[in-house]
mmCIF file of the N, C-alpha and C atoms, coordinates in Angstrom:
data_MODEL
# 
_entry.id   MODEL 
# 
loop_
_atom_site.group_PDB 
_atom_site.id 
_atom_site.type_symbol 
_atom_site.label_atom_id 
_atom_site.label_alt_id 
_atom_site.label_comp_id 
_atom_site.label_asym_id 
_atom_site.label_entity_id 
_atom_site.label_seq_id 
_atom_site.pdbx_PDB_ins_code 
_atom_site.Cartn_x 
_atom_site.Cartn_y 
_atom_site.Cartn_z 
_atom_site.occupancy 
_atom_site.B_iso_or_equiv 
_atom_site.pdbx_formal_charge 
_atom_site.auth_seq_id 
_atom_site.auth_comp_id 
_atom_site.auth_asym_id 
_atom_site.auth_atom_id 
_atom_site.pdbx_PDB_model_num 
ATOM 1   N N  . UNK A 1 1  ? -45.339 17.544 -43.033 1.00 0.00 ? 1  UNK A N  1 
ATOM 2   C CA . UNK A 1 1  ? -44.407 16.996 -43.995 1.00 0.00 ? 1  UNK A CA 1 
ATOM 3   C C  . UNK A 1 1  ? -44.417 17.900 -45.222 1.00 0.00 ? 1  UNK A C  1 
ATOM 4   N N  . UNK A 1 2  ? -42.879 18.015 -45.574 1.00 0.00 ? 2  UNK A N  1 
ATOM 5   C CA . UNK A 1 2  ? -43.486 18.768 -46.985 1.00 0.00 ? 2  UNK A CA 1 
ATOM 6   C C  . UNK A 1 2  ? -43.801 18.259 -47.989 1.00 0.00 ? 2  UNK A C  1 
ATOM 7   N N  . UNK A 1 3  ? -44.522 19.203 -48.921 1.00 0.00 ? 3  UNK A N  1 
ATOM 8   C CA . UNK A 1 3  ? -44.786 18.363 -50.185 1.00 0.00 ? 3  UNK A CA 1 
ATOM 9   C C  . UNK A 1 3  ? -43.992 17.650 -50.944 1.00 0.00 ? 3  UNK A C  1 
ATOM 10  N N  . UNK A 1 4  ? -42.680 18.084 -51.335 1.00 0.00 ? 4  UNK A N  1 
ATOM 11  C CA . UNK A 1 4  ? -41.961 17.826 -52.078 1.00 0.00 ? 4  UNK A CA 1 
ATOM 12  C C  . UNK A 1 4  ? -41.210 16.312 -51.441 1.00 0.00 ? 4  UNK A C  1 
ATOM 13  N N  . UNK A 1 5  ? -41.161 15.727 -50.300 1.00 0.00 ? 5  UNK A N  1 
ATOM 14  C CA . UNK A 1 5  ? -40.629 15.013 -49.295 1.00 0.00 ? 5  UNK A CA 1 
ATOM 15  C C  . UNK A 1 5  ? -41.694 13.731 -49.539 1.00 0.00 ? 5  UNK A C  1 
ATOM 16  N N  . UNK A 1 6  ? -43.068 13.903 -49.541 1.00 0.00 ? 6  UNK A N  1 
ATOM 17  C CA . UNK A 1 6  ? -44.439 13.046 -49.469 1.00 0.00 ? 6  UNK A CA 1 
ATOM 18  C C  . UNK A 1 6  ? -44.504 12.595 -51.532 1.00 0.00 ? 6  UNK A C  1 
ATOM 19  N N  . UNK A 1 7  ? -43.854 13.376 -51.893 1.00 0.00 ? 7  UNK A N  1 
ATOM 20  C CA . UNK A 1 7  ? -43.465 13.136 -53.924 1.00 0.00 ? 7  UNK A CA 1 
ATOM 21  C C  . UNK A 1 7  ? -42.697 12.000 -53.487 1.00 0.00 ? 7  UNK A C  1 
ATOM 22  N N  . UNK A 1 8  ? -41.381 12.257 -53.059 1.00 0.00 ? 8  UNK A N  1 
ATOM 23  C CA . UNK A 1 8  ? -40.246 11.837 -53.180 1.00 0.00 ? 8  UNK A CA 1 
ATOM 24  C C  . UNK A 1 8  ? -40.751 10.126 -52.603 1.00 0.00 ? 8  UNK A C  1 
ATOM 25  N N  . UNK A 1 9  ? -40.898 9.914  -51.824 1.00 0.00 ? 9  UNK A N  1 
ATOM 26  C CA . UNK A 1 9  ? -41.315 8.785  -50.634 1.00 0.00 ? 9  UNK A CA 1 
ATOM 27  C C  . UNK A 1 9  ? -42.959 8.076  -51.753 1.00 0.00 ? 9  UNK A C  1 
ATOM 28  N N  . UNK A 1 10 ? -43.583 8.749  -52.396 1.00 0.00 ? 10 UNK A N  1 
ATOM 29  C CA . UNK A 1 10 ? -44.821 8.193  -53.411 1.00 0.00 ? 10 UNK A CA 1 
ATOM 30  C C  . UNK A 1 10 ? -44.049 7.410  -54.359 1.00 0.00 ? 10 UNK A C  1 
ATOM 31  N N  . UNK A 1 11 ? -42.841 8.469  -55.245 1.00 0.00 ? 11 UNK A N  1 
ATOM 32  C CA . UNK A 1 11 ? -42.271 7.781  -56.535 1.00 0.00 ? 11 UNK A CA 1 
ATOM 33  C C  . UNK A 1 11 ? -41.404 6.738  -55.960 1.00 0.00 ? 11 UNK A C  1 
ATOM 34  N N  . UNK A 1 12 ? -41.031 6.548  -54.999 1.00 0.00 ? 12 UNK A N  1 
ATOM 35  C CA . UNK A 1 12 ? -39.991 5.533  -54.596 1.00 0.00 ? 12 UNK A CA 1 
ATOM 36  C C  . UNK A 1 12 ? -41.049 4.300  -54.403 1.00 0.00 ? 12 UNK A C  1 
ATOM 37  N N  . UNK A 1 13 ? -41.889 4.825  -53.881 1.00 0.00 ? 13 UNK A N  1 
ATOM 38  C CA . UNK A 1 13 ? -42.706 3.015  -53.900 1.00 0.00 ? 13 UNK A CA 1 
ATOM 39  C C  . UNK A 1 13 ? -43.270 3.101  -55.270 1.00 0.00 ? 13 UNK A C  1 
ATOM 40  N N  . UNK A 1 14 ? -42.892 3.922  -56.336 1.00 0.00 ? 14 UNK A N  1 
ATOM 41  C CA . UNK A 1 14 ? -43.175 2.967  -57.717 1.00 0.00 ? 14 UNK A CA 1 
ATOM 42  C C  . UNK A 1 14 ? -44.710 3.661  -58.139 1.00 0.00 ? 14 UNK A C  1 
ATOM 43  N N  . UNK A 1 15 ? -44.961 4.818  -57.402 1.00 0.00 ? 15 UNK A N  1 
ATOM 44  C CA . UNK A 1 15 ? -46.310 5.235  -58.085 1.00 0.00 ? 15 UNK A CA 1 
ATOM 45  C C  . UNK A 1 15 ? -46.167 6.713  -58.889 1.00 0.00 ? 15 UNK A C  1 
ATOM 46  N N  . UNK A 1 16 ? -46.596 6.766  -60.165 1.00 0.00 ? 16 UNK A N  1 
ATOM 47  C CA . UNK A 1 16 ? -46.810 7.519  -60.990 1.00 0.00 ? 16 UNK A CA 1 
ATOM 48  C C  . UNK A 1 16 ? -47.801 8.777  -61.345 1.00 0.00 ? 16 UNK A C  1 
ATOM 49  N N  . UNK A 1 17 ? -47.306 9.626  -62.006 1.00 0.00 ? 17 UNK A N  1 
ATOM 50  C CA . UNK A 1 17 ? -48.048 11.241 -61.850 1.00 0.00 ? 17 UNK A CA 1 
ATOM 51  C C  . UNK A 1 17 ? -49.107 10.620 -62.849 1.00 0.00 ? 17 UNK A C  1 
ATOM 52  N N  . UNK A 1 18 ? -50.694 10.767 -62.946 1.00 0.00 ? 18 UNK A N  1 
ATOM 53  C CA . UNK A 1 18 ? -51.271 10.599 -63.760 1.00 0.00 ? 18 UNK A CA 1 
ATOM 54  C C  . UNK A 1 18 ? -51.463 11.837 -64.521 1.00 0.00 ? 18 UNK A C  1 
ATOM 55  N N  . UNK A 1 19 ? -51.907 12.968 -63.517 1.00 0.00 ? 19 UNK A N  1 
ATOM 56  C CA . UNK A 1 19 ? -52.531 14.314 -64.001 1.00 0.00 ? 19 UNK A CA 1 
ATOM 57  C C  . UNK A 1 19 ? -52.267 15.162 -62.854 1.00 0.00 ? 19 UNK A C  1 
ATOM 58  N N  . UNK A 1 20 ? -52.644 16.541 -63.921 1.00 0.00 ? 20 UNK A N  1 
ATOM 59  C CA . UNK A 1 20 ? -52.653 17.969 -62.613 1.00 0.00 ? 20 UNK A CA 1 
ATOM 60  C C  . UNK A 1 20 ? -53.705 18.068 -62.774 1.00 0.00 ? 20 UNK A C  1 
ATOM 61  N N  . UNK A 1 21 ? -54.517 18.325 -61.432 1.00 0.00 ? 21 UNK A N  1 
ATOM 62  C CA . UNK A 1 21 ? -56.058 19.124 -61.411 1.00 0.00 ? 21 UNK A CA 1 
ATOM 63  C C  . UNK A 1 21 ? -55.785 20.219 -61.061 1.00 0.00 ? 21 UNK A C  1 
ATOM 64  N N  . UNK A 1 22 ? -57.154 20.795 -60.707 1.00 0.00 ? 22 UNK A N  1 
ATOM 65  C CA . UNK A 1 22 ? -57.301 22.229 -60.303 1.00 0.00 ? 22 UNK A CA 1 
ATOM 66  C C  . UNK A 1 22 ? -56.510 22.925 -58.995 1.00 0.00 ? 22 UNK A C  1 
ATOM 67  N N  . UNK A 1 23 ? -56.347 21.450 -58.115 1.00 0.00 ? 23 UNK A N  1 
ATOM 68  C CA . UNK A 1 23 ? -56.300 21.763 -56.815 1.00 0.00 ? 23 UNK A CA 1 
ATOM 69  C C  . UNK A 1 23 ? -55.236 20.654 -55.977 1.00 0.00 ? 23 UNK A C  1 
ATOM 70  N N  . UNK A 1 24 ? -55.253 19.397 -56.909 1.00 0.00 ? 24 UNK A N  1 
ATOM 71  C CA . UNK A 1 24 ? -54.636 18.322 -56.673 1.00 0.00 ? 24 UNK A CA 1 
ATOM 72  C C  . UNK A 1 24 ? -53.800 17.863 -57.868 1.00 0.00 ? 24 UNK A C  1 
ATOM 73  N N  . UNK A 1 25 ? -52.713 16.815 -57.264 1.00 0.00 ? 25 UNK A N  1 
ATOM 74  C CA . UNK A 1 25 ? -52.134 16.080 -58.693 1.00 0.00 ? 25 UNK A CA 1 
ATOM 75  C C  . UNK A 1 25 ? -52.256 15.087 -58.046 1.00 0.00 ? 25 UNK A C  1 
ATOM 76  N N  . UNK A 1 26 ? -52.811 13.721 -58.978 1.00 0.00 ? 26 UNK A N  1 
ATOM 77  C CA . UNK A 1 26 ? -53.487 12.297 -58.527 1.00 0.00 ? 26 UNK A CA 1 
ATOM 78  C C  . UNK A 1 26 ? -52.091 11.391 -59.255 1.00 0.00 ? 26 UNK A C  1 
ATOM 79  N N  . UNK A 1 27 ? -51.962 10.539 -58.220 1.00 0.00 ? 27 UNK A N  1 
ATOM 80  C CA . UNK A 1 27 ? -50.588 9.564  -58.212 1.00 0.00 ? 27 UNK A CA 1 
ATOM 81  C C  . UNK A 1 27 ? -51.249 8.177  -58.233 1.00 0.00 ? 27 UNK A C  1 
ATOM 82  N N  . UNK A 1 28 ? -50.719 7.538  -58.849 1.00 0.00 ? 28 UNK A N  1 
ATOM 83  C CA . UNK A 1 28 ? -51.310 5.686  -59.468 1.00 0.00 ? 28 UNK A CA 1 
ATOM 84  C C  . UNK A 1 28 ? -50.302 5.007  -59.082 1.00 0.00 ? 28 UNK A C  1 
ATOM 85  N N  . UNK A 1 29 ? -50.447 4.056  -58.017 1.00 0.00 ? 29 UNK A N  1 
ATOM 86  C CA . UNK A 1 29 ? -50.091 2.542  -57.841 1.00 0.00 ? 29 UNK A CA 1 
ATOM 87  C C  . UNK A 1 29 ? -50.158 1.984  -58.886 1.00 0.00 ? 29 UNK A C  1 
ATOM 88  N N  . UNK A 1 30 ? -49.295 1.801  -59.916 1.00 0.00 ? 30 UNK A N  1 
ATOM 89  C CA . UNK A 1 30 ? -49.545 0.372  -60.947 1.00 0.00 ? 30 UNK A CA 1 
ATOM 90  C C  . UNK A 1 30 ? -49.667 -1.305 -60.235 1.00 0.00 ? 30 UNK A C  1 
ATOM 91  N N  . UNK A 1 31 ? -48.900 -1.403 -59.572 1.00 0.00 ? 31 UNK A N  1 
ATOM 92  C CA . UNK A 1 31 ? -49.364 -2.561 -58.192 1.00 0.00 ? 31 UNK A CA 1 
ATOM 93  C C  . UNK A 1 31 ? -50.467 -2.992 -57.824 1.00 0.00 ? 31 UNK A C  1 
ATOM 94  N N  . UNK A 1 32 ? -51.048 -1.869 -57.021 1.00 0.00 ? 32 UNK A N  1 
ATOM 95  C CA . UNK A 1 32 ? -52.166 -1.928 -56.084 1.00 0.00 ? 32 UNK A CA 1 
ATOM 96  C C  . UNK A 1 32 ? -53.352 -1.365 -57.025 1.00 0.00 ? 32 UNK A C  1 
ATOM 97  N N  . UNK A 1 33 ? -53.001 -0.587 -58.111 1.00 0.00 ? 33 UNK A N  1 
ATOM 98  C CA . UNK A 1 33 ? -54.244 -0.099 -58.854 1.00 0.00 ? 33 UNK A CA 1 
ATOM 99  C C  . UNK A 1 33 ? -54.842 1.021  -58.211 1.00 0.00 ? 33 UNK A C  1 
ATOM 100 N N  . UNK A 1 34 ? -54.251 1.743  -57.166 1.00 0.00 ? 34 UNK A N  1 
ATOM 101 C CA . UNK A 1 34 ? -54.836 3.040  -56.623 1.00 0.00 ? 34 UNK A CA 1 
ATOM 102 C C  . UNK A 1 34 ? -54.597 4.427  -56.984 1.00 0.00 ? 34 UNK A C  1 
ATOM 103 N N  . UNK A 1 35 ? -55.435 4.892  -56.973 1.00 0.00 ? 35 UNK A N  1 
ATOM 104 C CA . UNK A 1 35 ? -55.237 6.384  -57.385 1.00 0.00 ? 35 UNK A CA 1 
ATOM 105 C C  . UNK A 1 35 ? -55.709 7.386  -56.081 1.00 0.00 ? 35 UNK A C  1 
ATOM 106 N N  . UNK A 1 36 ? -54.669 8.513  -55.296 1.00 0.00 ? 36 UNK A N  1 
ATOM 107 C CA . UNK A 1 36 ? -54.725 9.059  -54.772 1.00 0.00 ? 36 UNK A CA 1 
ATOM 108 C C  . UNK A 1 36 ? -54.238 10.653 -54.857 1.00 0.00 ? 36 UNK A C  1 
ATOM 109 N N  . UNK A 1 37 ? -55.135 11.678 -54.526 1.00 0.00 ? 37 UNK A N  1 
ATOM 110 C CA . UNK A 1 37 ? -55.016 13.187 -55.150 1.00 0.00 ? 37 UNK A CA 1 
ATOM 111 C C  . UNK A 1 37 ? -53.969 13.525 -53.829 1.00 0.00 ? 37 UNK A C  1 
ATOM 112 N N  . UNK A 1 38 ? -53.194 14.189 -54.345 1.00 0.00 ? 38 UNK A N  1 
ATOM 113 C CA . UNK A 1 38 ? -51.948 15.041 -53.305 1.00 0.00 ? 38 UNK A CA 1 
ATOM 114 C C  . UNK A 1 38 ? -52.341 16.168 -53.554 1.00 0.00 ? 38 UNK A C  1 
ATOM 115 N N  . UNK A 1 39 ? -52.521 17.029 -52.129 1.00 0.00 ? 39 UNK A N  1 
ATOM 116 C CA . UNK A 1 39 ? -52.996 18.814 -52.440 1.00 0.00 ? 39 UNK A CA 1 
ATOM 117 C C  . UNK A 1 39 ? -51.062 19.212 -52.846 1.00 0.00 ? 39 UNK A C  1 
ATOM 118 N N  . UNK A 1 40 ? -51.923 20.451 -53.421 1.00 0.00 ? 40 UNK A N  1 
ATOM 119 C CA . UNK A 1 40 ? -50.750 21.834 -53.392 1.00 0.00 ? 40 UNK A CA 1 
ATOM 120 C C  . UNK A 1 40 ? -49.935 22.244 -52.823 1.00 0.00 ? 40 UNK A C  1 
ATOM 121 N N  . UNK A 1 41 ? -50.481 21.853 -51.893 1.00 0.00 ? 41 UNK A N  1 
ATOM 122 C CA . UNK A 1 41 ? -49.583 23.043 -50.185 1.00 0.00 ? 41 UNK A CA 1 
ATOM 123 C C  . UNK A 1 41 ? -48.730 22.752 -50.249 1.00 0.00 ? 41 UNK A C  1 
ATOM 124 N N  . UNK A 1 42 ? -47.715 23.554 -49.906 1.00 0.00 ? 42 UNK A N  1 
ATOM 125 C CA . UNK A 1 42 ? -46.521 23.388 -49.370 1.00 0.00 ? 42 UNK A CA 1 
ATOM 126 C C  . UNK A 1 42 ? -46.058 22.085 -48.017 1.00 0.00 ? 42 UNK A C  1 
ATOM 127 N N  . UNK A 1 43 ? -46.897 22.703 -47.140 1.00 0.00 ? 43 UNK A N  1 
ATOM 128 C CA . UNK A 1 43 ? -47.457 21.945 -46.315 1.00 0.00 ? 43 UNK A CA 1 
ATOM 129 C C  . UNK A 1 43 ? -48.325 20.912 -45.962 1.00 0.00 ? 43 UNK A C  1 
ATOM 130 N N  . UNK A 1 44 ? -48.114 19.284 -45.865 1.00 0.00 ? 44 UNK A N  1 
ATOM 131 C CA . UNK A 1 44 ? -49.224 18.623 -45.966 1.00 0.00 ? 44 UNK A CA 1 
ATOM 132 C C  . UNK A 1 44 ? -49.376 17.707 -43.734 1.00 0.00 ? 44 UNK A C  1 
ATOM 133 N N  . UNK A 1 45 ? -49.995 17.983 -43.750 1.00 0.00 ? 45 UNK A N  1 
ATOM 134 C CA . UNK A 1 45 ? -50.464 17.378 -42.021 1.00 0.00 ? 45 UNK A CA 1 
ATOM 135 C C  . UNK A 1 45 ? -50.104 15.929 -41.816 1.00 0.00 ? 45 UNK A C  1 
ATOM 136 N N  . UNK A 1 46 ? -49.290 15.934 -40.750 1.00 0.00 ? 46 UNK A N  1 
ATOM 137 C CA . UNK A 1 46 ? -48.862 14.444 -40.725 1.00 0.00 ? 46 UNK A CA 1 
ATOM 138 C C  . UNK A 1 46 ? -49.618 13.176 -41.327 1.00 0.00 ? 46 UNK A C  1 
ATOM 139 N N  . UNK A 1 47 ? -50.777 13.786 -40.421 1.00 0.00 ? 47 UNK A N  1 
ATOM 140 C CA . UNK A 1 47 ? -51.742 12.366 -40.811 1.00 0.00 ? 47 UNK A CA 1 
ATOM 141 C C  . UNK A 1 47 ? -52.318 11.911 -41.698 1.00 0.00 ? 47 UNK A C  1 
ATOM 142 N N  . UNK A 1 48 ? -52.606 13.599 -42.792 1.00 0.00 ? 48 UNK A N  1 
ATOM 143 C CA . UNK A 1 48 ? -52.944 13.132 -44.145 1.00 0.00 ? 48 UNK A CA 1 
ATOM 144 C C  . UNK A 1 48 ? -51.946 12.940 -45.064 1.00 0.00 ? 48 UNK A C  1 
ATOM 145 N N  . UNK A 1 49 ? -50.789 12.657 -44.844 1.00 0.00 ? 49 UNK A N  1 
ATOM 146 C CA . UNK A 1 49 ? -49.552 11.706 -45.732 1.00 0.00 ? 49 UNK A CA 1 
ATOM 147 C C  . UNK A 1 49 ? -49.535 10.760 -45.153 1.00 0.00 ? 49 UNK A C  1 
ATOM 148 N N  . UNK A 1 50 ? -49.412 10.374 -43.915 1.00 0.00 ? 50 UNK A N  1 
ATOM 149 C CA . UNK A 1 50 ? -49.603 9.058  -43.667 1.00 0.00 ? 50 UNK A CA 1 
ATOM 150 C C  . UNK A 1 50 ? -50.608 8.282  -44.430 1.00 0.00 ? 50 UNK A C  1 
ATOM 151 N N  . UNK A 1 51 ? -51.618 8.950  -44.011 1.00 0.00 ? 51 UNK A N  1 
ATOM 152 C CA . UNK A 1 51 ? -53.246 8.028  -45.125 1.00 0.00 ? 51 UNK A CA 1 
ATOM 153 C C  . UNK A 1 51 ? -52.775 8.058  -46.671 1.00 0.00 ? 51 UNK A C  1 
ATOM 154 N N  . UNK A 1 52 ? -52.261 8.996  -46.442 1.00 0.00 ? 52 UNK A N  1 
ATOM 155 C CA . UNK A 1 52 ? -51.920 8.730  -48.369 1.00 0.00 ? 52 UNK A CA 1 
ATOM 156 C C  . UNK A 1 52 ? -50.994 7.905  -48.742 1.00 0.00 ? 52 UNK A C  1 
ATOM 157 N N  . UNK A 1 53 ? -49.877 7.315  -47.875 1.00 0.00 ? 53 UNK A N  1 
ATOM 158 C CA . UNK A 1 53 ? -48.729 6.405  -48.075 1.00 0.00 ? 53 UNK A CA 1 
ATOM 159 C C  . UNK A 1 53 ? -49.462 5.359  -47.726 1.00 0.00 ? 53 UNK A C  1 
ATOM 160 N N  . UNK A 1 54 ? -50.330 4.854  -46.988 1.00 0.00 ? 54 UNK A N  1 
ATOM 161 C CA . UNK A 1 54 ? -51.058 3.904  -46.555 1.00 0.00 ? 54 UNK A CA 1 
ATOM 162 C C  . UNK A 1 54 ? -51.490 3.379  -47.889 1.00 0.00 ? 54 UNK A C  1 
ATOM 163 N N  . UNK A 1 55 ? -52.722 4.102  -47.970 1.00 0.00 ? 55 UNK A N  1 
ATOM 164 C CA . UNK A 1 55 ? -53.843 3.995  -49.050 1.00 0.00 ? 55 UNK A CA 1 
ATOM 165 C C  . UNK A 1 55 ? -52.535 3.548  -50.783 1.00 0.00 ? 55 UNK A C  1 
ATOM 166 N N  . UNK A 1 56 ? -51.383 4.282  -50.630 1.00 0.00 ? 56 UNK A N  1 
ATOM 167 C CA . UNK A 1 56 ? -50.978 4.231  -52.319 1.00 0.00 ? 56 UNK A CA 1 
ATOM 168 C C  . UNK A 1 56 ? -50.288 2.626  -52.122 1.00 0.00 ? 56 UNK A C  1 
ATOM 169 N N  . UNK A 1 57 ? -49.857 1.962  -50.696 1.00 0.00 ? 57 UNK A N  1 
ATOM 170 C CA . UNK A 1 57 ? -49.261 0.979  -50.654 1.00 0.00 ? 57 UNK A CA 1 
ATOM 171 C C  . UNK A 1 57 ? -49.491 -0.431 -51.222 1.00 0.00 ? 57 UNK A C  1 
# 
C-alpha cells in the first residue's frame, strides 16, 4: 500500500498528525486514545497497514 493512500484512509477515520520523528510520524485516535508510528517508505506491506488501521480504530 502506499504511503500516501494508508494517510489518506488514517485522516478519514478522524486521526491526527501528532509529530515527525526520526524515522516515523505518530497519528492519534482522539476516540480510541491511540497512538500509532507510520514509517517513511514509500512503500508500506499489506499487513503492516492493516495492523495499523486495526490498532488506530
Amino acid at each position: 500500500m502506499k504511503r500516501t493512500a494508508l494517510i489518506r484512509t488514517i485522516e478519514a477515520m478522524g486521526c491526527l498528525l501528532i509529530r515527525h520523528g526520526g524515522n516515523h510520524d505518530w497519528y492519534h485516535n482522539p476516540a480510541t486514545k491511540v497512538s500509532q508510528p507510520i514509517p517513511r517508505h514509500r512503500e508500506i506491506k499489506d499487513t503492516l497497514a492493516k495492523h495499523i488501521i486495526k490498532m488506530l480504530q
